[in-house]
N, C-alpha and C positions, 0 to 999 in steps of 0.2 A: 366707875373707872375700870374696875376689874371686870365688867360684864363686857367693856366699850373692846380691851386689850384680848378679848376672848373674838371676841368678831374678827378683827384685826387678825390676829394670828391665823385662825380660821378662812382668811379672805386669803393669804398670803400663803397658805396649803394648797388651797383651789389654784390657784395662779401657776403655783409652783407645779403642782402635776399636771396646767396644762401645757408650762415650757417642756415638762419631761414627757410626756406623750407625743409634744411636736416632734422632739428632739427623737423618738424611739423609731418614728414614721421617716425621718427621712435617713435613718442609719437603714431602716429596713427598708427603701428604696436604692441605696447604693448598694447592701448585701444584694440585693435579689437582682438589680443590673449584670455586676459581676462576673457571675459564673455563666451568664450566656453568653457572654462576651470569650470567657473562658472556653467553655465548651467548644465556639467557633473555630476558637485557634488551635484546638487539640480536633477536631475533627480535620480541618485546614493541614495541620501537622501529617496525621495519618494516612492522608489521601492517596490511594495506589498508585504510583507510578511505574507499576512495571511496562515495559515497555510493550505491544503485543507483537505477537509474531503469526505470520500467515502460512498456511501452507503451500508447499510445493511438490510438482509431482513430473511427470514425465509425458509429453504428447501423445507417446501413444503405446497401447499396449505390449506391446512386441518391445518395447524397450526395457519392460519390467521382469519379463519374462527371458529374454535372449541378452540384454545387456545396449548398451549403445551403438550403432558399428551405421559408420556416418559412408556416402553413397560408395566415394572414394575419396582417398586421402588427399585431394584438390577443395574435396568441402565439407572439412570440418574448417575451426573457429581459428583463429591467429593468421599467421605467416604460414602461405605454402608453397608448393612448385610449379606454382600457374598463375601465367601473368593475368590480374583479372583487371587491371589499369592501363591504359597509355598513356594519360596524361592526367596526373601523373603516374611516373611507372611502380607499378605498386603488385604487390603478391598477396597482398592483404585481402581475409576474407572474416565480413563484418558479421556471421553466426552462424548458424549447426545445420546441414542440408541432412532431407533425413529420404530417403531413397524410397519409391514403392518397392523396389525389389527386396529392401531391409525390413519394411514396414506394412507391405499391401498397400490396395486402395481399401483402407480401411478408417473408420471415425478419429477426428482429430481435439484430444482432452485441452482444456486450459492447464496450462504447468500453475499456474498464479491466480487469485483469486482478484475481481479489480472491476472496472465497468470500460462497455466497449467504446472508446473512443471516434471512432469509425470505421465504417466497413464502406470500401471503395477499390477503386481498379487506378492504377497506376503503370504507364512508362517503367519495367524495369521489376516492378513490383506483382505485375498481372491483378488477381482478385488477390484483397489481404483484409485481415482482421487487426484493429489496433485497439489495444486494450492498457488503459492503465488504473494502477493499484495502489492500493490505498496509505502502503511502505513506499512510495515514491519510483517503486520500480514500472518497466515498460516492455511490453513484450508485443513484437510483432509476428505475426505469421502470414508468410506470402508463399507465391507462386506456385501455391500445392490446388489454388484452386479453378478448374478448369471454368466454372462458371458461377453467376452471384448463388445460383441453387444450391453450390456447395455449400453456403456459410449458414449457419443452422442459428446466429446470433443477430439483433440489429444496435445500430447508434441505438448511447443510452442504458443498455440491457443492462443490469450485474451479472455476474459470471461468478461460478466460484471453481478452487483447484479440484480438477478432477472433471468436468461437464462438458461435454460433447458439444463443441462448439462448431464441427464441420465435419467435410469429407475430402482424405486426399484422392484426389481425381488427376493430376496433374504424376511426371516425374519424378517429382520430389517438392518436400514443404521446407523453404528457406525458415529457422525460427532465428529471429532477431532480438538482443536483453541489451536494454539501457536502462541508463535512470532519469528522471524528468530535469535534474541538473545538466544535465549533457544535453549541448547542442546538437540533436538527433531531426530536430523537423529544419527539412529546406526550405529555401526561397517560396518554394510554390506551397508550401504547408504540409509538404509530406513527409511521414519520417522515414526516412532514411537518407540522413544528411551524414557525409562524411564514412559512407560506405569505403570506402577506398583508401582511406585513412587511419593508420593506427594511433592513434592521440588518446585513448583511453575511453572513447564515447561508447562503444560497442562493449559488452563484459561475454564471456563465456557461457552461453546457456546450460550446459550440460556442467560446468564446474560450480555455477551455481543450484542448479537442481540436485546433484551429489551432494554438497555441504549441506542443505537444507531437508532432504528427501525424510520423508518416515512412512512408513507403509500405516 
């Protein structure tokens, strides 16, 4: 009996550390889950969000050097003393005209870094570059180029602030700044919708290139 109770006991230790072995294996599968799960949410947690910012610059050199000075006080950006509407009658002039006399027929910079949207001839527009960027801003440039030879960019390209994107050959280069939330493309798909109109679609090229500007 006391050999039979020695088995028994001994049967009953085996059993017993192999509940506790099972028991140690799946505590060490929930430890070892855990902390990836953890880690996830603390990397997730941390994730940068700063926001980025691109730079901006000025069309063209002569602007860095001598300061801004638009062809005449009829085209610079806002409300001026020239009717440029008849219907409707509007004084409104939707961006920055930048003069060859102020600026030469000399190479035209991207102010914004972005990809070119289209390069085409337009009614109104003549040759123009339209480029949008990756902050949702839009920057056109027109009427500075006398032929498509000026435009040194094609559909598709990236561009970045600061790159020789043309030649003004023309008068003066019209630069036109919206944002891609504004109703800026017309009927026919071109932008410059609501040229004539001050509703907030147009912004300041040169008030925004000032705020932003870093050498």
């Amino acid at each position: 009996m006391k050999f039979r109770k020695q088995i028994i006991t001994l049967l009953g230790a085996v059993l017993l550390g192999s509940s506790v072995s099972m028991s140690t294996v799946a505590s060490a599968d929930t430890i070892d889950s855990n902390p990836i799960t953890n880690i996830t949410d603390t990397v997730d947690a941390n994730k940068d969000t700063t926001k980025k910012t691109y730079k901006w610059t000025y069309p063209f050199k002569a602007c860095e050097k001598y300061g801004v000075r638009p062809m005449f006080n009829a085209q610079v950006f806002g409300m001026t003393n020239y009717l440029r509407s008849v219907n409707p009658p509007s004084y409104f002039h939707d961006g920055w005209d930048f003069g060859h006399s102020e600026v030469g027929y000399s190479p035209v910079y991207a102010i914004h870094p972005g990809t070119v949207k289209k390069v085409g001839y337009a009614n109104g527009l003549g040759w123009f570059i339209w480029i949008i960027s990756p902050d949702k801003y839009v920057e056109i440039y027109q009427e500075g180029f006398t032929k498509k030879r000026d435009i040194y960019v094609k559909t598709g390209q990236k561009v970045k602030a600061g790159q020789k994107i043309g030649k003004l050959t023309g008068s003066h280069l019209h630069l036109g700044l919206t944002k891609t939330t504004k109703k800026y493309i017309n009927k026919h798909g071109f932008p410059c919708n609501n040229w004539n109109v001050n509703n907030g679609t147009w912004l300041n090229p040169i008030s925004v290139i000032k705020k932003h500007y870093r050498k």
